[in-house]
C-alpha positions in Angstrom: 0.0 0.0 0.0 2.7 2.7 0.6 3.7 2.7 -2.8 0.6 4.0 -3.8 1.1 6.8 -1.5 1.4 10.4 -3.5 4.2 12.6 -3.2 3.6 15.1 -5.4 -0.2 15.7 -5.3 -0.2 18.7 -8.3 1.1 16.1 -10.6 0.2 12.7 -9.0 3.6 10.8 -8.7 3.7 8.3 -6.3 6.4 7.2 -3.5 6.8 3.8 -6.4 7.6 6.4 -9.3 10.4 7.7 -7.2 11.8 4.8 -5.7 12.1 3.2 -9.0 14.0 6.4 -10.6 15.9 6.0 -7.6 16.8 2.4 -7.8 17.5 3.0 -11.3 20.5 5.0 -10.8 19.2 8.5 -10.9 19.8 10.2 -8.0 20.1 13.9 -9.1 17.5 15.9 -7.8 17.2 18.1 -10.7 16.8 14.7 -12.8 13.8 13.4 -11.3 12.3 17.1 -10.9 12.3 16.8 -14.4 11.1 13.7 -15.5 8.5 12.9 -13.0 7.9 17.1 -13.4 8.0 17.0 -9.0 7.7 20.5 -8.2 6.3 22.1 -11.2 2.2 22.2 -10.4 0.8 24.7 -8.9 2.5 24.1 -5.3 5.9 25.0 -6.7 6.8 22.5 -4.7 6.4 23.4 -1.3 5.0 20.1 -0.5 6.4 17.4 -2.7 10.7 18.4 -2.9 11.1 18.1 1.1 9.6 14.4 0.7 11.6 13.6 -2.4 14.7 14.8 -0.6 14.0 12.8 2.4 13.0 9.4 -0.1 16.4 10.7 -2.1 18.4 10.8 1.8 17.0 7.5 3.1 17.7 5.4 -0.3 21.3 7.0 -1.0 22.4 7.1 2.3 23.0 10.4 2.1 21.7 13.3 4.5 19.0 15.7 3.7 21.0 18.9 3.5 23.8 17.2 1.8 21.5 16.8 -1.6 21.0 20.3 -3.0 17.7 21.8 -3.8 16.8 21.9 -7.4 17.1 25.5 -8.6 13.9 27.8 -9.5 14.1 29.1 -13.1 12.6 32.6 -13.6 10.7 32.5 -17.1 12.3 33.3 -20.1 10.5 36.1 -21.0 9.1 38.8 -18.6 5.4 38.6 -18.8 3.2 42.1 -17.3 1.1 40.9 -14.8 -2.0 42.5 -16.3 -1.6 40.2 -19.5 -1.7 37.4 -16.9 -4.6 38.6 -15.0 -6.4 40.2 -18.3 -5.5 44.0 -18.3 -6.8 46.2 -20.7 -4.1 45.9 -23.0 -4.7 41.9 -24.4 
């Protein structure tokens, strides 16, 4: 049953998606964020990465603040909030 259990709830990945990443070899942070896509819903997040890095810590052997958060990428280009939220200007 606790493989079933989700991790990242925006995007639906499971403890069993990340084990197995894990067990395959990948073990970069950044790596899973992107192929599972763990920290990319609406949460940004603030849920899901402290569980994946404690799953990455307990599987590697490593501790917690030894694997580095993945980085935040700003977007490309700069977007006016009122075209976002439907200014006058669309």
């Amino acid at each position: 049953m606790s493989g079933k259990v989700i991790i990242c709830r925006c995007n639906d990945v499971t403890i069993d998606e990340i084990e197995a990443l894990i067990d395959e070899g990948v073990t970069d942070i950044e790596e899973i964020k992107r192929l599972l896509r763990i920290g990319m819903g609406p949460c940004q997040g603030r849920t899901c990465i402290p569980l994946v890095l404690s799953i990455l810590a307990k599987r590697t052997g490593k501790k917690p603040e030894e694997i580095p958060l993945p980085r935040a990428r700003v977007p490309i280009r700069p977007v006016r909030v009122g075209v976002i939220v439907g200014g006058d200007d669309e």
